[in-house]
C-alpha positions in Angstrom: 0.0 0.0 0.0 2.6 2.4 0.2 3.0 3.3 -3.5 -0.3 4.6 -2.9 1.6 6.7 0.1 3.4 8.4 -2.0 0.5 9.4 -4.3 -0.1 14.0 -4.6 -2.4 16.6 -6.2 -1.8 17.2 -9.8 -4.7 19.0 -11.4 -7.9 19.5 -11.3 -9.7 18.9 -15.1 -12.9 20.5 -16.4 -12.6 19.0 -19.9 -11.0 16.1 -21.6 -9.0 17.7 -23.2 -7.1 19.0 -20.3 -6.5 15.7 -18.8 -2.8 14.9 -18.5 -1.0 12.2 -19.9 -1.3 8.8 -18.6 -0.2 5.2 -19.2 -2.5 3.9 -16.8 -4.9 5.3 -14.2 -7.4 3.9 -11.7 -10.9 6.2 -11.4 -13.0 6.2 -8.2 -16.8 7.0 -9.0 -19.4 6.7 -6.3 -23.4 7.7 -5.4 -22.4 11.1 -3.6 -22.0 10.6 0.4 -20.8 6.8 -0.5 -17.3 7.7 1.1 -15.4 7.8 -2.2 -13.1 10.8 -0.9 -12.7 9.4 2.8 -11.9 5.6 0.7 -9.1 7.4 -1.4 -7.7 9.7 1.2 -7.3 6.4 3.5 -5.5 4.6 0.6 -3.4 7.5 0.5 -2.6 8.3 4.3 -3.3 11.7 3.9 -5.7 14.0 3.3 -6.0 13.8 -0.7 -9.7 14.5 -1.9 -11.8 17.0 -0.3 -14.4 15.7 1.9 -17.4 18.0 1.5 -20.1 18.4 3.8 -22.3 19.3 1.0 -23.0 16.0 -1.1 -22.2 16.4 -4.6 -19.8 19.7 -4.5 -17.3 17.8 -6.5 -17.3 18.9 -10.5 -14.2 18.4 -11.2 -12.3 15.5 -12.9 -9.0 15.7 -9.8 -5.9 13.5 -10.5 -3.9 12.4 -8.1 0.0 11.4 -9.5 1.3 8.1 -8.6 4.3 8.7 -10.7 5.7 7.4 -13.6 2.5 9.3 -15.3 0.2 7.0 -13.4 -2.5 8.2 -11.3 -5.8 8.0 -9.4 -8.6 9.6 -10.4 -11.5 11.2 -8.5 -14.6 11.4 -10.6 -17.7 13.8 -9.5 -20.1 12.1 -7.6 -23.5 11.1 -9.2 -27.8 11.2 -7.8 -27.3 13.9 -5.5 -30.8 15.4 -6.6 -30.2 18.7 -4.8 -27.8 19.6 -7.3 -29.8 22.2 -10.3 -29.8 20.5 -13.3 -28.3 23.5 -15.2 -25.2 22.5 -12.3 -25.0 18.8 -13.0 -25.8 18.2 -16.9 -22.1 19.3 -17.4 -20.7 17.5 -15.4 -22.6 14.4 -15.9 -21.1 14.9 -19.6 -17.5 15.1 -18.1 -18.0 11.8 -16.3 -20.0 9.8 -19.1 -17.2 11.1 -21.6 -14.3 9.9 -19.6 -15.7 6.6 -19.0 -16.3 5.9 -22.6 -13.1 7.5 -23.8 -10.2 7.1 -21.6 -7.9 5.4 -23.0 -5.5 5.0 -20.3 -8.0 4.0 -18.0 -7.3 0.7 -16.0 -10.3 0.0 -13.9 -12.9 1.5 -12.1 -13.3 1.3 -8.3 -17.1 1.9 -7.5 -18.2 2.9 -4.2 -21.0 2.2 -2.3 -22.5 2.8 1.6 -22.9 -0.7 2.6 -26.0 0.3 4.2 -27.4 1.4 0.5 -25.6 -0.9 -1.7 -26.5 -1.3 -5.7 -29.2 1.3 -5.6 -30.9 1.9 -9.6 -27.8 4.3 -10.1 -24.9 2.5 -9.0 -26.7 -0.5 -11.6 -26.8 1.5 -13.8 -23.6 3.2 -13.9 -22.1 -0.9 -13.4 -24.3 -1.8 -16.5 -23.1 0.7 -18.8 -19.2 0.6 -17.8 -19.2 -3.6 -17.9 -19.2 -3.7 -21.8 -15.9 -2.0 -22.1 -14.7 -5.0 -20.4 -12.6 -3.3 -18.1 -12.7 -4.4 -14.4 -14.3 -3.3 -11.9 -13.9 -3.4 -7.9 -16.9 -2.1 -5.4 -15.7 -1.4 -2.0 -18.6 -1.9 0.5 -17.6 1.7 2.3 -18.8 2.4 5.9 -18.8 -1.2 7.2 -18.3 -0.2 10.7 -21.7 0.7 10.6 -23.1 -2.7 10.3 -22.1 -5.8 12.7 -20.2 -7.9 11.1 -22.7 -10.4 10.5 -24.4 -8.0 9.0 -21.7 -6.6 7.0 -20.7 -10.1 5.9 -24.5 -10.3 5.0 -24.5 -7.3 2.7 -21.1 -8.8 1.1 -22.7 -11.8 0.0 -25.7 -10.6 -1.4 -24.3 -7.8 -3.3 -21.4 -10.4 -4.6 -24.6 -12.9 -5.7 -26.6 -9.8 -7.3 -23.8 -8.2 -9.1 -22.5 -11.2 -10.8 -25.2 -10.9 -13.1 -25.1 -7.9 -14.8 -21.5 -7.2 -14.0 -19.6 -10.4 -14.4 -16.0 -8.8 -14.4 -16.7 -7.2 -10.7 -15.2 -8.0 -7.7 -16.3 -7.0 -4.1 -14.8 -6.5 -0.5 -15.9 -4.4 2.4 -14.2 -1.0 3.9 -14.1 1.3 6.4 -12.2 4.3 6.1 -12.7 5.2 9.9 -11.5 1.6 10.8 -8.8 1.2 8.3 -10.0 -1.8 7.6 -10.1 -3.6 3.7 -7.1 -1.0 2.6 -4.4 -3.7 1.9 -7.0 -5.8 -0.2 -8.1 -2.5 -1.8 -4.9 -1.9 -2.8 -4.2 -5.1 -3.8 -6.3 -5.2 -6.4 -5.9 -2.0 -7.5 -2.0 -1.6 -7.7 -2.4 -5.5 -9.9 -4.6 -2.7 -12.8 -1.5 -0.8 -12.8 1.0 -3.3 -12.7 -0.8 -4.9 -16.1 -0.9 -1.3 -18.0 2.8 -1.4 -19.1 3.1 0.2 -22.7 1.0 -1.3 -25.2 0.5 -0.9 -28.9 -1.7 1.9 -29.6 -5.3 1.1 -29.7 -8.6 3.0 -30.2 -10.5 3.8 -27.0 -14.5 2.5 -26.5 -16.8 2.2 -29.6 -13.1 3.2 -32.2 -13.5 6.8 -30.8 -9.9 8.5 -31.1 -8.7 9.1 -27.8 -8.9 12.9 -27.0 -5.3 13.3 -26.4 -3.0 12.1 -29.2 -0.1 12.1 -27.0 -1.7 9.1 -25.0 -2.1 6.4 -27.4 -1.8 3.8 -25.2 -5.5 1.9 -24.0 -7.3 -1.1 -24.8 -9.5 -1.6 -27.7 -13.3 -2.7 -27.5 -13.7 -6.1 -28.6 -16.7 -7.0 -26.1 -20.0 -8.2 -28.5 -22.0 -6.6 -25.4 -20.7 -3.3 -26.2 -22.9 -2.1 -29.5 -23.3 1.6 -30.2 -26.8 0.9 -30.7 -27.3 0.6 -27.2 -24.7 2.5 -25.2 -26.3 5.5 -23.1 -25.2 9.4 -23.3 -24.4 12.0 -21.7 -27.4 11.8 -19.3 -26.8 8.3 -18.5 -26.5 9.0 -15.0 -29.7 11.5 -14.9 -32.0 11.2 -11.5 
């Protein structure tokens, strides 16, 4: 976990085509008030992504280097329904644009409140990433709110449910107050990274060009799942 330790503010994005270059990058998306800044900043050991007291502040695409032009990746939270819609339709397009078009992305760890796990957005959001046939990790954040029957409970129902739409997913439970879960967070995560060495260039999702010609690293759609026919916009993420 400490290559995570070492990880530091880079830049904050509001488009695309700002985003830096990258051989390989891990994203955290969650429902907002999940815990995804509290679940990065205790991967870190420090005090990385803002944690709001307002659900849904973040708008912003922030990376966080890991050297070697590897990062993590905090993506704007999504279904806060507070939020004006004038407010989140733009950044709703930020975050449906770099899922579908980041080249260099590795995986995507999805966070839930174990006490609210797999609500309609987080399926929906794990039913529209899956076709890329990138993978996927859930951590089950919060668990030291549950016993841990209870917690162990939730595990194995949302490991039984998710296996259906969202075959390439795996699932563990954390608690960022506890510490608990961050060496097989890690884990998993650093094992993306490790398997993003330089490749031959490839097209990112659906043979879009990626949006930075200097990163022409990525992986290449070849999942029969993922037709163009059927793969949301923009708005996919709407309340």
């Amino acid at each position: 976990m400490s290559f995570f330790r070492g990880a530091f503010f880079f830049k904050s994005v509001a488009s695309l085509a700002d985003a830096p270059p990258s051989v390989g990058e891990i994203a955290f998306v969650g429902r907002s008030n999940s815990g995804k800044s509290s679940a990065i900043n205790a991967l870190a050991g420090s005090q990385l992504a803002f944690v709001s007291k307002t659900p849904g502040r973040t708008r912003l695409i922030n990376y966080f280097a890991l050297g070697a032009e590897r990062f993590i990746v905090d993506l704007p939270g999504y279904g806060y329904a507070k939020v004006p819609d004038a407010t989140r339709a733009p950044w709703e397009r930020l975050l449906g644009g770099y899922l579908r078009a980041r080249a260099p992305l590795r995986g995507l760890a999805v966070v839930m409140d174990v006490r609210h796990p797999l609500t309609e957005l987080d399926q929906r959001m794990l039913g529209w990433f899956c076709p890329t046939g990138k993978p996927v990790h859930v951590l089950l954040t919060k668990a030291d709110k549950l016993s841990r029957e209870a917690a162990q409970k939730v595990l194995r129902r949302v490991e039984g449910e998710i296996r259906g739409f969202a075959p390439n997913a795996s699932v563990q439970l954390f608690s960022s107050l506890k510490k608990s879960g961050l060496e097989e967070a890690a884990a998993v995560l650093l094992s993306w990274l490790d398997a993003s060495a330089p490749r031959a260039a490839s097209v990112a999702l659906g043979g879009e060009p990626n949006e930075n010609p200097r990163q022409d690293r990525g992986w290449r759609n070849k999942s029969p799942r993922a037709k163009r026919g059927n793969q949301p916009g923009a708005n996919c993420l709407n309340v």
